[in-house]
DOROLUM-866323 format. One record per residue (C-alpha): chain; residue in one letter; x, y, z. Coordinates in Angstrom, 2 decimals, always signed. Last residue first. Example, Ala and Ser with C-alpha at 12.3 -4.5 7.8 and 13.67 -1.06 7.14 Angstrom:
# DOROLUM-866323
@cadena: A, residuo: S, c1: +13.67, c2: -1.06, c3: +7.14
@cadena: A, residuo: A, c1: +12.30, c2: -4.50, c3: +7.80
//
This chain:
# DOROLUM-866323
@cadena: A, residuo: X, c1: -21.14, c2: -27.02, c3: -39.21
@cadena: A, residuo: X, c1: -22.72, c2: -24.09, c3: -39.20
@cadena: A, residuo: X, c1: -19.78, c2: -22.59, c3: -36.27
@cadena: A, residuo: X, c1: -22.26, c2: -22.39, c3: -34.11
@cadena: A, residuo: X, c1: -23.22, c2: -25.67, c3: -34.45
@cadena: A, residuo: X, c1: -20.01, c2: -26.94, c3: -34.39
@cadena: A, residuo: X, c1: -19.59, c2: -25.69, c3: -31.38
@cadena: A, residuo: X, c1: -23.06, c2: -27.62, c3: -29.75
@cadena: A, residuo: X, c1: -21.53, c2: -30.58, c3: -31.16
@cadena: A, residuo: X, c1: -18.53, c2: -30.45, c3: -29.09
@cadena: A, residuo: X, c1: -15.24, c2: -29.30, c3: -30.99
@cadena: A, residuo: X, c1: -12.55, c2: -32.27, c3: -32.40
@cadena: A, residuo: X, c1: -14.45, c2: -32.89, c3: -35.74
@cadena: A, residuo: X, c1: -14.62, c2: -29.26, c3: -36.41
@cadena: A, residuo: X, c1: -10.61, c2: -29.48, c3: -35.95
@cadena: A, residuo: X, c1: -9.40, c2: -26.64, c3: -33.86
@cadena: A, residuo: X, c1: -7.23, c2: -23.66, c3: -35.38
@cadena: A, residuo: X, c1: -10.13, c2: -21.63, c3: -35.61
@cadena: A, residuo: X, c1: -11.01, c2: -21.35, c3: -32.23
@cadena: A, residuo: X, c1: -7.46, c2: -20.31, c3: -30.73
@cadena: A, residuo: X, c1: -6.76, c2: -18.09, c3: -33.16
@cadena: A, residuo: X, c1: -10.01, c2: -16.32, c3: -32.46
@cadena: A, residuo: X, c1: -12.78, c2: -16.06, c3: -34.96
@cadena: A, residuo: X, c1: -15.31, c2: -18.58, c3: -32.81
@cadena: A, residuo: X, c1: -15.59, c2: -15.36, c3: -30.14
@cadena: A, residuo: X, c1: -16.63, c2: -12.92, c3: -31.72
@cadena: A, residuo: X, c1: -18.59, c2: -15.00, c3: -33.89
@cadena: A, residuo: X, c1: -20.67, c2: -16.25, c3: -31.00
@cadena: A, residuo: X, c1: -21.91, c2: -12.39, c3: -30.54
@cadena: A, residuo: X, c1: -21.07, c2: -10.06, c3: -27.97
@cadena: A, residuo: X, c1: -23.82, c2: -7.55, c3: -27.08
@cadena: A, residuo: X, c1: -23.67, c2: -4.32, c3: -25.75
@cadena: A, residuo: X, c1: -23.27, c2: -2.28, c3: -28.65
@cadena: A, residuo: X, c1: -26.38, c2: -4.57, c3: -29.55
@cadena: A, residuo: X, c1: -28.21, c2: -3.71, c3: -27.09
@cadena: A, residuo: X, c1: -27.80, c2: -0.32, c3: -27.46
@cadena: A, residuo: X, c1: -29.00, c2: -0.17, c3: -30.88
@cadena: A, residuo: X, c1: -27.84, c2: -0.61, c3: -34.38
@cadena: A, residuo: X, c1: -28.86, c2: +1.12, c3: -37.26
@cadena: A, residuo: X, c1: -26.59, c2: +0.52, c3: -40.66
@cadena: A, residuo: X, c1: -26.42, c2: -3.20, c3: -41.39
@cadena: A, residuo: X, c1: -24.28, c2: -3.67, c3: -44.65
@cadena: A, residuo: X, c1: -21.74, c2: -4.23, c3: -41.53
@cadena: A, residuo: X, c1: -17.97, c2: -3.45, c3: -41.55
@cadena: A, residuo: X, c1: -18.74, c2: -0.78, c3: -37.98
@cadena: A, residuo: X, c1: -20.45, c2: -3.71, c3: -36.87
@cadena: A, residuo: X, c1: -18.37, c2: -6.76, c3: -36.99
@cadena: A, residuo: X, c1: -15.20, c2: -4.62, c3: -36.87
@cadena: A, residuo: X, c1: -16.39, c2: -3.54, c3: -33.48
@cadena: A, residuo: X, c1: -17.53, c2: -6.93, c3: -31.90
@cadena: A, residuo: X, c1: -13.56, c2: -8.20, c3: -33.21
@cadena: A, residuo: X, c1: -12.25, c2: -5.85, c3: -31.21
@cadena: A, residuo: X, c1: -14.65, c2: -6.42, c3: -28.44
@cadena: A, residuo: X, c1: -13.51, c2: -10.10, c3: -28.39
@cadena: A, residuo: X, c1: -9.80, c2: -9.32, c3: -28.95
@cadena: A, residuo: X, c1: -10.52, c2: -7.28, c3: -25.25
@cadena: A, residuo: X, c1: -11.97, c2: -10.44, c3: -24.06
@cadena: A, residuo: X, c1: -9.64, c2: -12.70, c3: -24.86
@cadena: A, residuo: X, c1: -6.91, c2: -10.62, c3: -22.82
@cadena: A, residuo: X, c1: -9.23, c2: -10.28, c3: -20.13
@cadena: A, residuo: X, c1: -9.21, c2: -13.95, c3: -19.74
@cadena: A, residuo: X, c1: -5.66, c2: -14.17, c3: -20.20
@cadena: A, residuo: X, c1: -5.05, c2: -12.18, c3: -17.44
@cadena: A, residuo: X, c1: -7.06, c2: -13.75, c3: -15.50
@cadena: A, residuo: X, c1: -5.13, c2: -17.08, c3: -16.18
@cadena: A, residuo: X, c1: -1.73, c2: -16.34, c3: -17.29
@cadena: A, residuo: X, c1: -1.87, c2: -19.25, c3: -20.49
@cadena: A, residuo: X, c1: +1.92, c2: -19.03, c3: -21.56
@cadena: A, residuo: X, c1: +1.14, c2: -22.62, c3: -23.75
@cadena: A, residuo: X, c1: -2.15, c2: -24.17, c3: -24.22
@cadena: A, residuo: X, c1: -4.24, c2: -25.96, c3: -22.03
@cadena: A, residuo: X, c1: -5.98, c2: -23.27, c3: -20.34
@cadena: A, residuo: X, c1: -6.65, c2: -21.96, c3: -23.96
@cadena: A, residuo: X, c1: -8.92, c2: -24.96, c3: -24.91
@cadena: A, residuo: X, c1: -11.39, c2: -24.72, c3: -21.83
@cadena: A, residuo: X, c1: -11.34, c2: -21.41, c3: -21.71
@cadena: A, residuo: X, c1: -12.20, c2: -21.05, c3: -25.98
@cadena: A, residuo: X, c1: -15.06, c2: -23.88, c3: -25.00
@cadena: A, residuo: X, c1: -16.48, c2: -21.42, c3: -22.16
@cadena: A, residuo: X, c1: -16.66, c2: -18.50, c3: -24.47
@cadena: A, residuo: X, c1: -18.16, c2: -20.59, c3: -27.74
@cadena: A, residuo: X, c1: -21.24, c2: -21.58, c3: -25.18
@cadena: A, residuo: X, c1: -21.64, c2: -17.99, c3: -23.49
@cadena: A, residuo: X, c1: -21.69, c2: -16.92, c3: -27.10
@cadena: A, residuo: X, c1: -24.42, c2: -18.15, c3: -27.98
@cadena: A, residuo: X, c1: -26.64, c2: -17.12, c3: -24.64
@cadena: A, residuo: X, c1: -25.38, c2: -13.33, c3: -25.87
@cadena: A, residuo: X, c1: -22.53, c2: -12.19, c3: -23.73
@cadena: A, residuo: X, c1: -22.74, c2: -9.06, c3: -21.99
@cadena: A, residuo: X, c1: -20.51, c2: -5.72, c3: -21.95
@cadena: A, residuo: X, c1: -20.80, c2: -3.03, c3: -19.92
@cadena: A, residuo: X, c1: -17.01, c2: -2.71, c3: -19.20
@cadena: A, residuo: X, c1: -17.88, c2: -3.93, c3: -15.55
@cadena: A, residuo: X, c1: -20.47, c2: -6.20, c3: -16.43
@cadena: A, residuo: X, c1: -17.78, c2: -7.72, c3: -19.16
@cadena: A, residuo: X, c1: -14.94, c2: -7.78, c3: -16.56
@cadena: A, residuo: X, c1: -17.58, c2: -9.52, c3: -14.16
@cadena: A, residuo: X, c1: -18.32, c2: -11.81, c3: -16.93
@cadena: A, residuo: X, c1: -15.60, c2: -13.00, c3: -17.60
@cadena: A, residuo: X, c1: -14.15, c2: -13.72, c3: -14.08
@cadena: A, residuo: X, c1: -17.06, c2: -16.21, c3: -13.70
@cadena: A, residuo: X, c1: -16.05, c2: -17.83, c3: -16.72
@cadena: A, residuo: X, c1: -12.35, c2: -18.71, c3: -14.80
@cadena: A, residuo: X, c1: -14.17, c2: -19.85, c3: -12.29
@cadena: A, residuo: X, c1: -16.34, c2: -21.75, c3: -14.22
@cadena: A, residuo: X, c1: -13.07, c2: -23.44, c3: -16.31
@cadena: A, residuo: X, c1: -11.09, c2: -23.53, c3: -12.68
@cadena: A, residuo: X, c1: -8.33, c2: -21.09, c3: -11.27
@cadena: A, residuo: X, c1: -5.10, c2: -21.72, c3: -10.66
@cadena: A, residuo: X, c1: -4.01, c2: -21.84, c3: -7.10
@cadena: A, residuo: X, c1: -2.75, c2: -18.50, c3: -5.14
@cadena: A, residuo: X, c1: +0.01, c2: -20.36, c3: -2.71
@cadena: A, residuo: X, c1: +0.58, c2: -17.93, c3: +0.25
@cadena: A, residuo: X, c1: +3.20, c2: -17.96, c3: +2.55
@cadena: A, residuo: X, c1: +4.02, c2: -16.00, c3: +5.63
@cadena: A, residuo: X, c1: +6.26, c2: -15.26, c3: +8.02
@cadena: A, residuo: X, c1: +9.27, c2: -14.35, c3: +5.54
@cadena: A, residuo: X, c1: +12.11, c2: -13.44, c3: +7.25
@cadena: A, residuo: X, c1: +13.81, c2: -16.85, c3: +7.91
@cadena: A, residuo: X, c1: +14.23, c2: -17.60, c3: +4.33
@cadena: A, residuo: X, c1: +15.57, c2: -14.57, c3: +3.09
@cadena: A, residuo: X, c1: +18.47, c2: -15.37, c3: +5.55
@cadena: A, residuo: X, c1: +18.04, c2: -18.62, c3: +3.60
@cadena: A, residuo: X, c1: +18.79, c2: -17.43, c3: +0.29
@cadena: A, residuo: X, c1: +19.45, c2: -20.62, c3: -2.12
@cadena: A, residuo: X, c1: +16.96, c2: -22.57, c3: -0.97
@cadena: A, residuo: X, c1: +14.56, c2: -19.80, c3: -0.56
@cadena: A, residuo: X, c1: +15.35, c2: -18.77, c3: -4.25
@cadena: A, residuo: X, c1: +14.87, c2: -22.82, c3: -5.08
@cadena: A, residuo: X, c1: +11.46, c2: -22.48, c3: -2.96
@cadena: A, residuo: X, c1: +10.73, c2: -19.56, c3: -5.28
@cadena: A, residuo: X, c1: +11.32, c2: -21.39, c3: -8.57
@cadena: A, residuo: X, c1: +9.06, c2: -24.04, c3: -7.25
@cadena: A, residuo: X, c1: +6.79, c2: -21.61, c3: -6.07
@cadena: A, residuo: X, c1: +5.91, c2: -19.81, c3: -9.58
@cadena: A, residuo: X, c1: +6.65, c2: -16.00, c3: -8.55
@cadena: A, residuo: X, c1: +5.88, c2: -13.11, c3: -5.67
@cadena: A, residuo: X, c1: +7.69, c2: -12.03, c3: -2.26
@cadena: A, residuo: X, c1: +5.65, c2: -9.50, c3: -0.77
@cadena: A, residuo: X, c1: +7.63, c2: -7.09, c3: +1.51
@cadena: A, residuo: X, c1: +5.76, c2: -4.91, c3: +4.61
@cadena: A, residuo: X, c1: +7.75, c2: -1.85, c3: +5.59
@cadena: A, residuo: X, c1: +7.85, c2: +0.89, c3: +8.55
@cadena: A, residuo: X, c1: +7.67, c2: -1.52, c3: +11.60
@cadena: A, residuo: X, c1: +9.91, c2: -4.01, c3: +9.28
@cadena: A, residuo: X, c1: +12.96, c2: -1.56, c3: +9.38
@cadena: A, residuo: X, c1: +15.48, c2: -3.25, c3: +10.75
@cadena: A, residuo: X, c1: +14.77, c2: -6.99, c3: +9.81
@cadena: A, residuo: X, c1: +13.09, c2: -6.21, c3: +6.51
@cadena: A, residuo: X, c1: +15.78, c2: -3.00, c3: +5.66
@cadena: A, residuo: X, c1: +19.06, c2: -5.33, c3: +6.30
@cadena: A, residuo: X, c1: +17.31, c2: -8.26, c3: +4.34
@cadena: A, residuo: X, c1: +16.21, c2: -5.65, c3: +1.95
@cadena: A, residuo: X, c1: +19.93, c2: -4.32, c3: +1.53
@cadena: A, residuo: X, c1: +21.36, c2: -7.87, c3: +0.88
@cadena: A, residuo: X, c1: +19.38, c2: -8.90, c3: -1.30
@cadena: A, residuo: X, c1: +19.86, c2: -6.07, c3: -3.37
@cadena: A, residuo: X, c1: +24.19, c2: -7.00, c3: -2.98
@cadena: A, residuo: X, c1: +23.28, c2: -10.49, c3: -4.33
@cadena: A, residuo: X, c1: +21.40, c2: -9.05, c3: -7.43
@cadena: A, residuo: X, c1: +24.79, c2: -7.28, c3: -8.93
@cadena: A, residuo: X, c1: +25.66, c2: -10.85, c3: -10.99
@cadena: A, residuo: X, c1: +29.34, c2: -10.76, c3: -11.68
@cadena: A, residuo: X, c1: +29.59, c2: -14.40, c3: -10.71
@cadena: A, residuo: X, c1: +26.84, c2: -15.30, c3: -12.82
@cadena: A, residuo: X, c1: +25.40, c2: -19.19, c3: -13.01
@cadena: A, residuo: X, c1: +24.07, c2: -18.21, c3: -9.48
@cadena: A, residuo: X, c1: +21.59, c2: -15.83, c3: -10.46
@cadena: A, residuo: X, c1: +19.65, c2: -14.57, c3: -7.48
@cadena: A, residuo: X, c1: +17.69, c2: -11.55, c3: -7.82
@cadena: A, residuo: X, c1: +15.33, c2: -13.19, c3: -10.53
@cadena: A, residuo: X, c1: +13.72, c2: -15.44, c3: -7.69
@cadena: A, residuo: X, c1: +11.72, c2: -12.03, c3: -7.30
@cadena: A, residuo: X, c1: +9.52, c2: -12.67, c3: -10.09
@cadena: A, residuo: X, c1: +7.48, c2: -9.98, c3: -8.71
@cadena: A, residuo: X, c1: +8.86, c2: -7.80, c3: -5.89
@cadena: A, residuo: X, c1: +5.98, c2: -5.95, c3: -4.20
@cadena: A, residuo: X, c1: +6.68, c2: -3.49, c3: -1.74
@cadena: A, residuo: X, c1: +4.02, c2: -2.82, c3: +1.16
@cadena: A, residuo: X, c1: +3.86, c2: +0.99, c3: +2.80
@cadena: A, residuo: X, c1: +5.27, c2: +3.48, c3: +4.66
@cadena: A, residuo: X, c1: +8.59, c2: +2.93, c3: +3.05
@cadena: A, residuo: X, c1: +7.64, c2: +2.00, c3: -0.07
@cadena: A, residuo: X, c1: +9.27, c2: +4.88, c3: -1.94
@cadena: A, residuo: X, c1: +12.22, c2: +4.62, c3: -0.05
@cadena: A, residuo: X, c1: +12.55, c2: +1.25, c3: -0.52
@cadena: A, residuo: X, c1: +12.90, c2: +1.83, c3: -4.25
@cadena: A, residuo: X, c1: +15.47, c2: +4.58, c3: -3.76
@cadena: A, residuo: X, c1: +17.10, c2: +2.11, c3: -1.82
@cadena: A, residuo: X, c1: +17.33, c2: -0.86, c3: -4.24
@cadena: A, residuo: X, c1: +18.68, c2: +2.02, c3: -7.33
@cadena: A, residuo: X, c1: +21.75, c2: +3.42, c3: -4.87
@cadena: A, residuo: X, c1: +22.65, c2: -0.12, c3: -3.97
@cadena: A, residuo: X, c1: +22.50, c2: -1.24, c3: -7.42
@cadena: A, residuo: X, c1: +24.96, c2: +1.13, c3: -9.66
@cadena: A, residuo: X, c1: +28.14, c2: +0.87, c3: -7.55
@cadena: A, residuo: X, c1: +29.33, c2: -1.78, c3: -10.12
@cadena: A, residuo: X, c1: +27.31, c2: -2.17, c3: -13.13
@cadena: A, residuo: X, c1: +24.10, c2: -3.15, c3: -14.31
@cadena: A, residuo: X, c1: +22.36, c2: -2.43, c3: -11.45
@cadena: A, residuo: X, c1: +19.52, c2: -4.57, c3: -9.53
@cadena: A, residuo: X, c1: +16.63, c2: -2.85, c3: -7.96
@cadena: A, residuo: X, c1: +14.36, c2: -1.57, c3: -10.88
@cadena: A, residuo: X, c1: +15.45, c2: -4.45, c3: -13.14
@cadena: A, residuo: X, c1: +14.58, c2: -7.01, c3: -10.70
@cadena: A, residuo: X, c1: +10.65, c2: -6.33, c3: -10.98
@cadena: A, residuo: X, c1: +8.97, c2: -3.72, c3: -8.89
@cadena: A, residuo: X, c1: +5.38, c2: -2.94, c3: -7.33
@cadena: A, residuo: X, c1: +5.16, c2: -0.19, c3: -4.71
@cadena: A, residuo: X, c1: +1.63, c2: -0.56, c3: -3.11
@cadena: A, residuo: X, c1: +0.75, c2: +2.60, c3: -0.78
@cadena: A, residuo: X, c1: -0.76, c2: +1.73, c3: +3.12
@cadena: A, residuo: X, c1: +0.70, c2: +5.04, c3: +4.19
@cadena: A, residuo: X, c1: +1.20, c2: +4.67, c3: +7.82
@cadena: A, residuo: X, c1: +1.33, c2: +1.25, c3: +8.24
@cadena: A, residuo: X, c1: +0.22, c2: -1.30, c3: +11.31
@cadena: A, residuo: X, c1: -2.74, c2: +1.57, c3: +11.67
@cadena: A, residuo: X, c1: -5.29, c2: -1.11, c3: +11.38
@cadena: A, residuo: X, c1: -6.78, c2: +1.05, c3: +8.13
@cadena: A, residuo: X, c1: -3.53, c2: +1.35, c3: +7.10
@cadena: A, residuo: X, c1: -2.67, c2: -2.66, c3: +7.32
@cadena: A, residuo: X, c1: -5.64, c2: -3.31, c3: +5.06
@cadena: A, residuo: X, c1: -5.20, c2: -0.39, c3: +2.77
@cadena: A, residuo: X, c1: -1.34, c2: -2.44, c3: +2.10
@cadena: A, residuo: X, c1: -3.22, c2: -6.00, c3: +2.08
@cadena: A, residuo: X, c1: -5.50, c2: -4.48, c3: -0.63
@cadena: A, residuo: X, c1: -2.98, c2: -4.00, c3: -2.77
@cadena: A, residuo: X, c1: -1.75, c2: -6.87, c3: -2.24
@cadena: A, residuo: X, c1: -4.39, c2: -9.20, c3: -2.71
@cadena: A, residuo: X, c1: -4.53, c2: -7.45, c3: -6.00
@cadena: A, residuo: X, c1: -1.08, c2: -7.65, c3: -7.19
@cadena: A, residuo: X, c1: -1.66, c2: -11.60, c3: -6.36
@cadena: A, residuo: X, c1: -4.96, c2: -12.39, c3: -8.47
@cadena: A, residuo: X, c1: -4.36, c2: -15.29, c3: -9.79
@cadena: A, residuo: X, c1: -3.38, c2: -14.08, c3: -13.50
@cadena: A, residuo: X, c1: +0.50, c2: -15.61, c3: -13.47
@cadena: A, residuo: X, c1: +0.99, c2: -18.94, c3: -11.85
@cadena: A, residuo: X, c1: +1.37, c2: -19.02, c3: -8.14
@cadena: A, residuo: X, c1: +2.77, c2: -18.23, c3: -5.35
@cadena: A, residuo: X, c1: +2.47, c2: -15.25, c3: -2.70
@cadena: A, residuo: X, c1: +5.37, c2: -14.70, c3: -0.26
@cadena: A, residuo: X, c1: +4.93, c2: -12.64, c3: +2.90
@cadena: A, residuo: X, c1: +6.50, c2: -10.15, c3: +5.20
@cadena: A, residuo: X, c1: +4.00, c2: -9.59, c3: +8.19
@cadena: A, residuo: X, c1: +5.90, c2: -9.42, c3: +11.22
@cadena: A, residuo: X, c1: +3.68, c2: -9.44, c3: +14.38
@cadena: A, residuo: X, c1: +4.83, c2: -6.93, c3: +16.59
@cadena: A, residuo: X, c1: +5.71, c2: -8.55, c3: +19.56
@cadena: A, residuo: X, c1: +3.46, c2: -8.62, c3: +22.55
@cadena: A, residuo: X, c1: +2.31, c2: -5.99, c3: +25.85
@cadena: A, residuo: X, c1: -0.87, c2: -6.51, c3: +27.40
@cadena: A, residuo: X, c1: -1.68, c2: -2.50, c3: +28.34
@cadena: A, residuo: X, c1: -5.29, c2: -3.50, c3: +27.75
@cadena: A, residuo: X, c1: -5.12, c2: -0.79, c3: +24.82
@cadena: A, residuo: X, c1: -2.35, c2: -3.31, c3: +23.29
@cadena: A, residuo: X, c1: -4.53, c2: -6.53, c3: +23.48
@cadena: A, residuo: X, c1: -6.84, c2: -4.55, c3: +21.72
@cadena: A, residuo: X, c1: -4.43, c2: -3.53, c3: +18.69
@cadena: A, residuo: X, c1: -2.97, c2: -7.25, c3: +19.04
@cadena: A, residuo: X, c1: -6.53, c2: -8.39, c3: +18.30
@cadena: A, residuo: X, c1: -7.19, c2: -6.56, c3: +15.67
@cadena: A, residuo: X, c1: -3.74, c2: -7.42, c3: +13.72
@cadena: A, residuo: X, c1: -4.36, c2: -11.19, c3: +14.27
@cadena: A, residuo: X, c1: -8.52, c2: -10.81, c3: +13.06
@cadena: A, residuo: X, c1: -6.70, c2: -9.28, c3: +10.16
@cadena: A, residuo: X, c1: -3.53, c2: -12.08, c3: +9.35
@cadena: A, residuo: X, c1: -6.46, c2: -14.85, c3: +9.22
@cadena: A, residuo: X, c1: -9.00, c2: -12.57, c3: +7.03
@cadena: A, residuo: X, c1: -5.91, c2: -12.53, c3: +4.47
@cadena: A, residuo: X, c1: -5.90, c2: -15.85, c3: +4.87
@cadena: A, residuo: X, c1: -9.48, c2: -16.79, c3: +4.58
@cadena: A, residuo: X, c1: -9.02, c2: -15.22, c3: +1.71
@cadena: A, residuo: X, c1: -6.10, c2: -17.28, c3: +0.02
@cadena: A, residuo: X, c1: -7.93, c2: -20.45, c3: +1.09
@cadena: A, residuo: X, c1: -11.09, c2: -19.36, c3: -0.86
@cadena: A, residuo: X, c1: -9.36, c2: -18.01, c3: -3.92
@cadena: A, residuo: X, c1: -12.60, c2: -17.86, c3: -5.49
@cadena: A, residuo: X, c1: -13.76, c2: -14.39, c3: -7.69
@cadena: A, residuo: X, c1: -11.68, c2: -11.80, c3: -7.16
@cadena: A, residuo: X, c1: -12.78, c2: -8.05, c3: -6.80
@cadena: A, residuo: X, c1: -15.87, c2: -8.40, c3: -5.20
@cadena: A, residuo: X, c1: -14.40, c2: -10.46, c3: -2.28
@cadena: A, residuo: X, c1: -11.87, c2: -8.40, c3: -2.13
@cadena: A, residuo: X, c1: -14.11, c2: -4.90, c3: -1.69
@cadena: A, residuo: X, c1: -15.69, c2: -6.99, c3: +1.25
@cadena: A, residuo: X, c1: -12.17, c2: -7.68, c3: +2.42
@cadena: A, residuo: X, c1: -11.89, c2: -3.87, c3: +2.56
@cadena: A, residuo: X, c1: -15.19, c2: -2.82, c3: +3.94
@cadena: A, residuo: X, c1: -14.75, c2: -5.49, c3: +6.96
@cadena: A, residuo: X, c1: -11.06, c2: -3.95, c3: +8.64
@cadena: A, residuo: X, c1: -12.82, c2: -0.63, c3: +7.63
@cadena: A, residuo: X, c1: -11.17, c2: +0.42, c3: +11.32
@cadena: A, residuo: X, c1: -14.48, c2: +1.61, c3: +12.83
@cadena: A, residuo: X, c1: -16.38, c2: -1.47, c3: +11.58
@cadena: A, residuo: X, c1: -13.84, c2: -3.99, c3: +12.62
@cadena: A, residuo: X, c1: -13.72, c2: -1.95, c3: +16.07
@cadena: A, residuo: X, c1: -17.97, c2: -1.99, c3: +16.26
@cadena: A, residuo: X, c1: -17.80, c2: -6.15, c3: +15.74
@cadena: A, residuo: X, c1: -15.11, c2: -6.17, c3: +18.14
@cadena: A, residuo: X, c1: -16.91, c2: -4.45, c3: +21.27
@cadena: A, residuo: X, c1: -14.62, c2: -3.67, c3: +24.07
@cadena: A, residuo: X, c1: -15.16, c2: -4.91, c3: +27.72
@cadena: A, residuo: X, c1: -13.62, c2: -2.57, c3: +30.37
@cadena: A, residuo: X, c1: -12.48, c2: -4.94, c3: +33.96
@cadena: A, residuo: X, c1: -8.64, c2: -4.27, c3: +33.02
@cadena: A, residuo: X, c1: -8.99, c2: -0.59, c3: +32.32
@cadena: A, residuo: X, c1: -8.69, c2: +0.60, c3: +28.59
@cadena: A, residuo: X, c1: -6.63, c2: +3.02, c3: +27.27
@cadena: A, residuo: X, c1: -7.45, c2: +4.74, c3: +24.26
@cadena: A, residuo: X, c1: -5.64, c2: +4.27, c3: +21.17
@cadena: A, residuo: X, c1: -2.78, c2: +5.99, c3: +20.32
@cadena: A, residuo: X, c1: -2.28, c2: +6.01, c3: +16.62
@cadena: A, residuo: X, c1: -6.43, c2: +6.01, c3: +16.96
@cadena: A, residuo: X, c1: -6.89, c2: +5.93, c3: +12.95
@cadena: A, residuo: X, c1: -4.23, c2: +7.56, c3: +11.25
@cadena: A, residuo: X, c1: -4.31, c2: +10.76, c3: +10.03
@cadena: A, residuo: X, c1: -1.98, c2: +11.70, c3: +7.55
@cadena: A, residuo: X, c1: +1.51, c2: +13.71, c3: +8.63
@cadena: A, residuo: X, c1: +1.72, c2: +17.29, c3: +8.27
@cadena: A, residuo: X, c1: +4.68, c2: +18.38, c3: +5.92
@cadena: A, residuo: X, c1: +5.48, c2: +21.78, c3: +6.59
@cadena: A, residuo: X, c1: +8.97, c2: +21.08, c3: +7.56
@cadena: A, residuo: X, c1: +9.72, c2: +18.58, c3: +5.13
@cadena: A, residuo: X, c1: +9.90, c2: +14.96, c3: +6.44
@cadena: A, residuo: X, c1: +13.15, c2: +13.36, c3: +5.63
@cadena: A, residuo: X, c1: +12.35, c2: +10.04, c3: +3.83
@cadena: A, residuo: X, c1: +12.78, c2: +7.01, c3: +5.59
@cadena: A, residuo: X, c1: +15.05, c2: +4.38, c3: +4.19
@cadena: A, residuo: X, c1: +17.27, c2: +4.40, c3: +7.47
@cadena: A, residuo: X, c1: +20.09, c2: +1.46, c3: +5.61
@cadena: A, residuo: X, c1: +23.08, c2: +3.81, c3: +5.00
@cadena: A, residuo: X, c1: +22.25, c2: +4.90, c3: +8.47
@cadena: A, residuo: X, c1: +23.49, c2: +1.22, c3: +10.11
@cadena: A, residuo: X, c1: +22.22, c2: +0.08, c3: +12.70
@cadena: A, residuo: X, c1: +18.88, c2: +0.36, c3: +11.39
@cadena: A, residuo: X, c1: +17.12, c2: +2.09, c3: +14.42
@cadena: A, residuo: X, c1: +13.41, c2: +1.01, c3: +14.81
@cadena: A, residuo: X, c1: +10.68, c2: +3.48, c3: +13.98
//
């Protein structure tokens, strides 16, 4: 671990005694002679470098550019492992990041799997996701923030933090504003201690470029940037139906219609959060499914149709029924008997 300069910044825990440490996978790898040859495929394979950004590739559905990213910073990380067992000495790549973007594309995700990512490589020990907002480092009085910001990097330590909204530690309109000194003790703990800690950097970019603006010591410590795009109508359908598959839930052909049109009008309304509005639609979808049948002169139902989500389900929404009939496509009107 790298000295902090200053012990009022060493966010390492004291080990206890007993503690044992978790194994890590070839913490000292082999040494290899200048004429060896070393098979990658087999060391991606070995490390799970492949199994995780399999398991993110199942998880979200696009985000293309922020993949080929993520697969980007691994190859790097592989590479400088071998490069290491051939005794070719390099700097530790530094791998604090900042992911923008609107809310629901994906970014606690790509996280999370950037922390087992960087375990699996053996660039952190722990590979554990600690996600905070401002009010978990920031105090609301003086003396009160520096002791809440480093119990919060001592939790990640080990590990990745994750500071959402994070242009929210900088208010400049408030001269008794607290999140200055936070800033302050993760610049300290990202330059000192950046062999033990990865910090993600998340929020809408052109608040973020203002924080950048504003904070360039903050600046000059982030290597890399990520912009997570919005997500399109079919990608956005796509996402539906893996959270319905995964709840074991299916949308009749019906309802596949009245699903895409409610997409296509909520990603145009106000506080739409993408994915997460998706799955927000969906659960009002299988409340709505419930009622249907549990309400119903119908008494025997079958699996099918505890399965099934019906047009209705969909069409009763707020965001359905507050649309013209003369403004919907014909084959929504349909559905809706007009």
């Amino acid at each position: 671990m790298s000295s902090t300069g200053n012990t009022g910044f060493n966010m390492r825990p004291d080990a206890a005694p007993e503690a044992q440490a978790e194994p890590q996978p070839d913490a000292v790898p082999e040494t290899l002679a200048p004429d060896d040859l070393v098979d990658v495929v087999e060391e991606r394979g070995r490390l799970d470098i492949d199994a995780v950004l399999d398991r993110l590739d199942r998880e979200l559905i696009g985000l293309v550019p922020v993949k080929t990213r993520i697969r980007q910073l691994a190859a790097l990380l592989l590479v400088d492992r071998l490069r290491c067992r051939y005794g070719l000495a390099s700097d530790r790549p530094t791998l604090h990041m900042c992911f923008t973007g609107a809310p629901g594309t994906g970014k606690t995700t790509v996280a999370l799997r950037i922390a087992e990512l960087l375990k699996s490589i053996g660039y952190l020990e722990k590979g554990h996701l600690v996600t905070v907002t401002r009010d978990e480092l920031v105090g609301q009085y003086i003396g009160h923030t520096a002791p809440k910001t480093k119990e919060v990097l001592k939790r990640a330590i080990g590990g990745v933090l994750f500071i959402d909204e994070a242009y929210y530690l900088h208010r400049a309109e408030n001269e008794r504003d607290y999140g200055q000194e936070a800033i302050e003790i993760l610049l300290q703990v990202m330059e000192n201690q950046r062999e033990d800690l990865v910090v993600i950097l998340a929020g809408y970019k052109d608040r973020m470029d203002t924080f950048f603006q504003s904070n360039p010591g903050m600046s000059s410590r982030i290597a890399h940037h990520i912009d997570f795009p919005d997500y399109s109508i079919d990608e956005l359908f796509a996402i539906g139906e893996l959270m319905l598959t995964e709840q074991r839930y299916e949308l009749s052909p019906e309802a596949r219609t009245a699903f895409r049109h409610y997409l296509e009008r909520r990603a145009e309304q106000p506080r739409f959060a993408n994915a997460r509005s998706v799955r927000n639609a969906l659960e009002r979808a299988r409340l709505r499914q419930a009622n249907r049948i549990v309400s119903s002169e119908q008494r025997h139902w079958g699996r099918a149709d505890l399965m099934r989500i019906e047009p209705s389900d969909i069409l009763e929404s707020r965001v359905m029924t507050q649309e013209p009939d003369d403004a919907a496509p014909a084959t929504v009107r349909q559905l809706r008997g007009g």
